[in-house]
C-alpha positions as a LaTeX table, in Angstrom:
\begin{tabular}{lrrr}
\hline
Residue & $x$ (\AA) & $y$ (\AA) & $z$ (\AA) \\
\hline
Unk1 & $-163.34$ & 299.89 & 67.81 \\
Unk2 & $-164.33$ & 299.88 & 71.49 \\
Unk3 & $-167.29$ & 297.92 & 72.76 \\
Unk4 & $-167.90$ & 295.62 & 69.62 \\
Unk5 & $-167.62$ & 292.16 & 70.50 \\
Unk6 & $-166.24$ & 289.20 & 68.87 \\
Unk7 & $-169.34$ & 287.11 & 70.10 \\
Unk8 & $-171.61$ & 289.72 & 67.94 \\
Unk9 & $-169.83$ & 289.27 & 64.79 \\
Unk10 & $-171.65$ & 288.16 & 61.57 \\
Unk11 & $-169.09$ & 286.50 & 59.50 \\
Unk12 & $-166.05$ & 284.00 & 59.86 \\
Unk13 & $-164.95$ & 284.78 & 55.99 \\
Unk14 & $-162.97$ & 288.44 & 55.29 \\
Unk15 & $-165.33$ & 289.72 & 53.08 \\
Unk16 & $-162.36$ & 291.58 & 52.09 \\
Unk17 & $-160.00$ & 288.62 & 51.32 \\
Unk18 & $-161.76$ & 285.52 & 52.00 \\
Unk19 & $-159.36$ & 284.52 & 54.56 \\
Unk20 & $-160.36$ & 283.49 & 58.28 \\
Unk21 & $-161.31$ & 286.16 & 60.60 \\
Unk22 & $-158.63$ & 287.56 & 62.80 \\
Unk23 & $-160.15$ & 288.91 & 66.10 \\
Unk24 & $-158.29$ & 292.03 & 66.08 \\
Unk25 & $-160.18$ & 293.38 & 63.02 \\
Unk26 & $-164.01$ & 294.01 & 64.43 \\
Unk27 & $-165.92$ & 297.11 & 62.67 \\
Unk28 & $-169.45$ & 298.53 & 62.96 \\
Unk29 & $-171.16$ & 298.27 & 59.64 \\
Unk30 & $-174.90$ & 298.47 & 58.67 \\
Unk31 & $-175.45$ & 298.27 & 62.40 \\
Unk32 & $-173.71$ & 294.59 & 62.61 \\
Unk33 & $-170.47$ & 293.64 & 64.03 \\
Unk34 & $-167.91$ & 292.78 & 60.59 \\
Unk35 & $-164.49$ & 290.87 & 61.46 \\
Unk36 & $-161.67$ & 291.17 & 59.15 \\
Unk37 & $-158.72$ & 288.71 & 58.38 \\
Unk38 & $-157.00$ & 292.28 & 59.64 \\
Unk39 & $-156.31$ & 295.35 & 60.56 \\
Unk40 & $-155.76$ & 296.32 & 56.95 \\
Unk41 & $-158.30$ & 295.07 & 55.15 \\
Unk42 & $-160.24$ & 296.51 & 57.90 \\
Unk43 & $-159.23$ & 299.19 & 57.09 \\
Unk44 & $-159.71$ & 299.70 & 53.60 \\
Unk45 & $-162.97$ & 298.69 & 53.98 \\
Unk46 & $-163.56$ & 301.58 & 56.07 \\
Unk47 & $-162.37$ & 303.72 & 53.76 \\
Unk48 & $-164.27$ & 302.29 & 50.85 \\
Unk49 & $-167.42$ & 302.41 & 52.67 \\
Unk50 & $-166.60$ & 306.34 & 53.75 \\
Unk51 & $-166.01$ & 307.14 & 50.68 \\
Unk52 & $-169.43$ & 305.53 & 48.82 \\
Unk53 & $-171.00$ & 307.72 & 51.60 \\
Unk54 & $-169.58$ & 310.67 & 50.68 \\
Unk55 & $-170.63$ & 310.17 & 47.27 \\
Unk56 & $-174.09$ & 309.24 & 48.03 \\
Unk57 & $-174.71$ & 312.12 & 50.08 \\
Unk58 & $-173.41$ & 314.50 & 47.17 \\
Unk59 & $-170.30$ & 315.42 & 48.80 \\
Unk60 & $-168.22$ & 314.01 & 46.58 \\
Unk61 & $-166.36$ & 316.40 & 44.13 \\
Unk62 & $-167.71$ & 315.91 & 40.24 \\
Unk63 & $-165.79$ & 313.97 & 38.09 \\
Unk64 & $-163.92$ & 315.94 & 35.33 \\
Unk65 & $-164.81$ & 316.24 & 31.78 \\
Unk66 & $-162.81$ & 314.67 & 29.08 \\
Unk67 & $-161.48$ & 317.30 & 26.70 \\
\hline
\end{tabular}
């Protein structure tokens, strides 16, 4: 993401993995700058946290009944 900044970040762990930071791997979340051990587990955490939003704002499509 443009403009965060390595100096900003919050962690030195992946909270993803557990593995040391990489600092390719910055995201916004929350408001605070969240380093990754990489781009992928960047990633899914992205994802993840999109879609807990979606399903906290209702968006989310209901789950379907068992028969």
């Amino acid at each position: 993401m443009d403009g965060l900044r390595l100096e900003d970040c919050i962690n030195s762990i992946c909270p993803w993995s557990g593995d040391p930071v990489s600092p390719d791997s910055l995201t916004l979340y929350d408001g605070r700058v969240v380093e990754f051990c990489n781009t992928g587990c960047r990633d899914k955490f992205e994802q993840a946290v999109a879609a807990f939003e979606t399903a906290l704002s209702g968006e989310a499509a209901p789950a379907a009944s068992g028969g």
